[in-house]
MARKEDO-760223 format. One line per 4 residues: number of its first residue (from 0); their letters; for each residue x, y, z of N, C-alpha, C. Coordinates in steps of 0.2 Angstrom, whole numbers. Atoms other than C-alpha are relative to their C-alpha. Layout:
% MARKEDO-760223
NUM) a) X:Y:Z:X:Y:Z:X:Y:Z; ...
This chain:
% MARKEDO-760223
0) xxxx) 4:3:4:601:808:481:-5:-5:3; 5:5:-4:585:799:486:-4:-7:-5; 2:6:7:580:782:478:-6:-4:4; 6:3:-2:562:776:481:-2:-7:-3
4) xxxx) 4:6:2:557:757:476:-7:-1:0; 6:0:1:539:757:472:-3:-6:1; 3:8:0:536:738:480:-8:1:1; 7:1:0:518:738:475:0:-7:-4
8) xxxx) 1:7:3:509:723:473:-2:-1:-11; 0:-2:8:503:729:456:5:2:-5; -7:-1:3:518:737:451:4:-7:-3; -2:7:2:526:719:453:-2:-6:-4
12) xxxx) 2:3:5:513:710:445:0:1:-9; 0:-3:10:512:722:427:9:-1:-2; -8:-2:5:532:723:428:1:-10:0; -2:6:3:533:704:429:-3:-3:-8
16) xxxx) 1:0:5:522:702:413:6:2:-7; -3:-3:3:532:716:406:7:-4:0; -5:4:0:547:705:409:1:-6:-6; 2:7:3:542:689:400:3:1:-9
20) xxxx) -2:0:5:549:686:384:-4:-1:-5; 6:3:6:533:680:375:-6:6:2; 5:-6:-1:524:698:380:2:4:-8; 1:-2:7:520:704:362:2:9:0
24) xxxx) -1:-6:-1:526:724:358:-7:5:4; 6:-4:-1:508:730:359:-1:-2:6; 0:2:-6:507:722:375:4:4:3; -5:-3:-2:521:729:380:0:9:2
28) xxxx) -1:-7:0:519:746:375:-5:3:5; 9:0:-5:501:744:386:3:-2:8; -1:2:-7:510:738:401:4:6:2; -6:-7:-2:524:753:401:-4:5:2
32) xxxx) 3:-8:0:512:766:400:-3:-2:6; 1:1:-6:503:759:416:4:-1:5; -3:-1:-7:516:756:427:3:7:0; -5:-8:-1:525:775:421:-9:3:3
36) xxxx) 7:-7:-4:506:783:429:0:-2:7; 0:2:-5:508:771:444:7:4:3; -7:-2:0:527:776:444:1:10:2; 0:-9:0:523:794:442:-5:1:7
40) xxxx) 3:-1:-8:511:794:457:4:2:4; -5:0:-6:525:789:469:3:9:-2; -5:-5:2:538:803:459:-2:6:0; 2:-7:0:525:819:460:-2:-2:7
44) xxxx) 2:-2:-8:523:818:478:2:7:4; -5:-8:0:534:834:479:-2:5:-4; 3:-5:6:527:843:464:0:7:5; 2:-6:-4:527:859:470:-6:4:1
48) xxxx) 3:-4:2:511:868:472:-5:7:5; 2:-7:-4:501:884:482:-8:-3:-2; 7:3:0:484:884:488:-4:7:-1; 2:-6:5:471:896:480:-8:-3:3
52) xxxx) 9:1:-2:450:897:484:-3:-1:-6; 5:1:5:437:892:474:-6:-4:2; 8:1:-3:419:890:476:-3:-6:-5; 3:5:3:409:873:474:-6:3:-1
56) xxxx) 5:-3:1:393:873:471:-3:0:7; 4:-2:-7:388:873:490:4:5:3; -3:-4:-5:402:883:498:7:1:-3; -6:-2:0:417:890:497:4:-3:3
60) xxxx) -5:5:-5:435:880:501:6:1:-3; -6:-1:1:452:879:499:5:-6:-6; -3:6:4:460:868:485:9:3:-2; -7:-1:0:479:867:479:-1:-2:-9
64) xxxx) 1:0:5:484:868:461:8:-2:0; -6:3:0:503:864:454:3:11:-2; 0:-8:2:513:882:453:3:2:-6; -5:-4:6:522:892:440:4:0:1
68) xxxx) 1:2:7:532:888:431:-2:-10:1; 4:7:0:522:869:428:9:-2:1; -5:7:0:534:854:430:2:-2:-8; -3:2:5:545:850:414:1:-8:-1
72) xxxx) -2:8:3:545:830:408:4:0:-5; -5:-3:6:560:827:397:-1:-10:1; -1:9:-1:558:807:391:6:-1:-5; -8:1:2:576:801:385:-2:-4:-7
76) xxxx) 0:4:7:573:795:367:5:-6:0; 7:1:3:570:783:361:-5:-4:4; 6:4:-5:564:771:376:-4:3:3; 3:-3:-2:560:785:385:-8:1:-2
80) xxxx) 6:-2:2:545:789:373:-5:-3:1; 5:5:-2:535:774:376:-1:2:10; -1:-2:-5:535:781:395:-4:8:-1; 1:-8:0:530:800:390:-9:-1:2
84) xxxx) 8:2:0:508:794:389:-1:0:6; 2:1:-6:508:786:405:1:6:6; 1:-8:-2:515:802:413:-4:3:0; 6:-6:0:503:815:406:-4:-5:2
88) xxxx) 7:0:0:490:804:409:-1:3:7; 2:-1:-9:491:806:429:3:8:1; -3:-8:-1:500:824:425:-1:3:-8; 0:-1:7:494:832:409:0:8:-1
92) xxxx) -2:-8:4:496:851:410:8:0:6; -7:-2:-3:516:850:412:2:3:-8; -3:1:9:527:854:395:6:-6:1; -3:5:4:537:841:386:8:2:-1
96) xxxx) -6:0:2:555:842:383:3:-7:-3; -4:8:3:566:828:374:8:1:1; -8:1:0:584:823:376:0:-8:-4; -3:9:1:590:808:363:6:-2:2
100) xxxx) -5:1:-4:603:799:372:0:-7:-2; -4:8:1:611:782:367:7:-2:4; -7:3:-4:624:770:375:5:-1:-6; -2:4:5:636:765:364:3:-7:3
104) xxxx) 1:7:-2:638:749:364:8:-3:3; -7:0:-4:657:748:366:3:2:6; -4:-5:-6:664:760:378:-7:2:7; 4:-1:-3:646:758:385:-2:9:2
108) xxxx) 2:-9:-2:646:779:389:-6:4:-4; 6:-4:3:632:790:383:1:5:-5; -2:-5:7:632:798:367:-7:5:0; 5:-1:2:619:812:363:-1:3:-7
112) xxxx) 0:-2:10:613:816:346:-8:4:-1; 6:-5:2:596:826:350:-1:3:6; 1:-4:-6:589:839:360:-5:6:1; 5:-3:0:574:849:364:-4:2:6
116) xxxx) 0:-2:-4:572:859:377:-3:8:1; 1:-6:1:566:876:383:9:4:4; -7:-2:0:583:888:383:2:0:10; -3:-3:-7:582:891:403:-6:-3:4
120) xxxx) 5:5:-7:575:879:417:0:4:7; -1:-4:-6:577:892:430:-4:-2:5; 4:3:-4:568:886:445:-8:-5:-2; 3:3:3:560:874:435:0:-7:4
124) xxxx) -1:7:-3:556:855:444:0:-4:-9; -1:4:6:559:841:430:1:-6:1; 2:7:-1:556:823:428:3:-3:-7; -4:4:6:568:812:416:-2:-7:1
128) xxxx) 1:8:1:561:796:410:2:-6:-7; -4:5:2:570:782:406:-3:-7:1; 3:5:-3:562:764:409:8:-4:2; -7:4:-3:583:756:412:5:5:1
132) xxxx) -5:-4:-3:593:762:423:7:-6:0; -4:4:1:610:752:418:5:1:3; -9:-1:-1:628:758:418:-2:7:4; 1:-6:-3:619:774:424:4:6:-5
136) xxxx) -6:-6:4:631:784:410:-7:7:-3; 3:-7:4:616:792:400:-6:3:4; 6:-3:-4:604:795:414:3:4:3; -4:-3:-3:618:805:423:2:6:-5
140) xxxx) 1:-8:3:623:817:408:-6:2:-1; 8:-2:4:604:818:403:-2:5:8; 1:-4:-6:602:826:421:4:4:3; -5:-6:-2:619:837:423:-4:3:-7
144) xxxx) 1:-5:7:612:842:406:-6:6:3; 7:-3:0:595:848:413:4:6:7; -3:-5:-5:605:856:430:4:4:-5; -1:-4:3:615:865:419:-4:7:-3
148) xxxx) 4:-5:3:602:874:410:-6:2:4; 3:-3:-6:596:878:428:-5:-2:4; 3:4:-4:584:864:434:2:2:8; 0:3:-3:581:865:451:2:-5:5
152) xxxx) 0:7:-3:578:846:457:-3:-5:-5; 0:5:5:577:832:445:-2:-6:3; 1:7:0:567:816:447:0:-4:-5; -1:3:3:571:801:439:-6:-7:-1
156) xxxx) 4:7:0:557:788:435:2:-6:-5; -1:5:6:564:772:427:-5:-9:4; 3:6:-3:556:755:427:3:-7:6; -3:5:-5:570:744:434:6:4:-1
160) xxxx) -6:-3:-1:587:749:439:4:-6:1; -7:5:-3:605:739:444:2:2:4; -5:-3:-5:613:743:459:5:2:-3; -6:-3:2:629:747:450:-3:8:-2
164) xxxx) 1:-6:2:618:761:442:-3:5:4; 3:-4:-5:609:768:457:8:3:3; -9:-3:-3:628:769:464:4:6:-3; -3:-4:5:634:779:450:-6:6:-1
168) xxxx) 3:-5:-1:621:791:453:-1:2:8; -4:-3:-4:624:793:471:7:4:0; -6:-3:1:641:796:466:-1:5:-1; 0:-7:3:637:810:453:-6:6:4
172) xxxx) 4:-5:-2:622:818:462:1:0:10; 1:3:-7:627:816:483:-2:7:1; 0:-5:-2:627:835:483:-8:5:-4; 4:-3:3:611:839:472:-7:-3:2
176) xxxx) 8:1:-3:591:838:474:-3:-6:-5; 2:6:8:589:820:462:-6:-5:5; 4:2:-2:576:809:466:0:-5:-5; -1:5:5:576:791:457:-7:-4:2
180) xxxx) 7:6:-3:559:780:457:-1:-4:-3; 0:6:5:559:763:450:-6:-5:2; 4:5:-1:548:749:448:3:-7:5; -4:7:-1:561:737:455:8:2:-2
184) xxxx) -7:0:1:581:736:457:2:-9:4; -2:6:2:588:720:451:5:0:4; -7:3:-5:602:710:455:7:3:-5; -6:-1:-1:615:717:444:1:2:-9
188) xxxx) -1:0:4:623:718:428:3:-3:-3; -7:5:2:632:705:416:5:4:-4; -7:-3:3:647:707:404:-2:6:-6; 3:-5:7:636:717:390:-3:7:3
192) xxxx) 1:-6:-1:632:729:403:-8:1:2; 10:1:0:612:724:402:-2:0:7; 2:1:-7:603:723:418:-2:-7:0; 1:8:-2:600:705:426:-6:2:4
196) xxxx) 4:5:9:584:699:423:-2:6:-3; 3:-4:2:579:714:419:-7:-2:-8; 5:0:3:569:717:403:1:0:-10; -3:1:7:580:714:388:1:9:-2
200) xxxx) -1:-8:2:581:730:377:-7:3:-1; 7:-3:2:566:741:380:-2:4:-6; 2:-4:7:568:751:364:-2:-4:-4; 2:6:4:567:734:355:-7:-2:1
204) xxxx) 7:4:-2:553:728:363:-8:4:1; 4:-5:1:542:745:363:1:1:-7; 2:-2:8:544:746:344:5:-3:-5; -3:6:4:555:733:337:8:3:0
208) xxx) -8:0:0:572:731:331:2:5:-7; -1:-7:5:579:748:322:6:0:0; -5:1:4:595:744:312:2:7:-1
């Protein structure tokens, strides 16, 4: 497993915002999507693609394109969706998949309750977005899930991560082709499991409190 920290000056500046506790949802939902296109930069640097001819208007040259079959985004409902825009904007002909995946709050482990996928990822690359990498439970089944169903190599782009969580994904992927790329990896995790300072609950603060 490879784990990339995206220390840009920008990066730093939008995700401190995004931290602040007095950044309004709409604000909010306006800064995610900016750092997941800066975020996704870094994380398609591997894309896969082949190079093909094609004539300017002066001459003829050699361009590169992305290959068959396109790269698959799978955003981990329901923070992940607030994350899906910023993507396509810097990659717009991929296809979309979904996984909805929750923590439960007790046993902290991942529970999933939705799923939307194409039947077979056969040499398919894929990118799971998540904006918190925590305990690591649900970004861990959300990506045995996608090798399973024949993924290739999996990248991970979340916003901030916990050392405990990047650990727990070395552990499950030392032998696999995963890639994690974060805006920032904090200092840790307290008793609730939350990330330290992280960003509070991002599903809350991308679209309120859903009872």
């Amino acid at each position: 497993m490879r784990l990339h920290v995206a220390d840009h000056p920008l990066i730093t500046h939008k995700l401190s915002v995004l931290r602040d506790e007095r950044t309004s949802s709409q604000q909010f939902r306006s800064l995610v999507e900016e750092l997941v296109t800066l975020l996704s930069y870094e994380a398609t640097r591997d894309v896969r693609t082949e190079s093909y001819e094609l004539q300017t208007p002066v001459a003829k040259t050699t361009g590169l394109r992305m290959t068959d079959p396109v790269p698959l985004v799978v955003p981990i409902i329901r923070a992940g969706l607030g994350m899906l825009d910023g993507f396509l904007k810097l990659v717009p002909n991929v296809e979309v998949g979904f996984l909805g995946m929750r923590r439960n709050e007790e046993t902290l482990q991942p529970e999933t309750y939705a799923k939307r996928l194409p039947e077979n990822l056969a040499n398919r690359q894929c990118f799971a977005l998540d904006p918190m990498l925590a305990t690591g439970g649900s970004l861990v089944a959300a990506i045995d899930f996608l090798f399973d169903a024949g993924a290739v190599d999996v990248t991970a782009i979340c916003i901030v991560a916990s050392p405990e969580g990047i650990e727990r994904m070395r552990e499950a992927f030392a032998d696999r082709n995963v890639t994690v790329v974060v805006g920032a990896l904090d200092e840790g995790l307290n008793e609730d499991g939350f990330i330290v300072p992280g960003l509070g609950d991002a599903g809350d603060r991308l679209y309120g409190v859903a009872e």
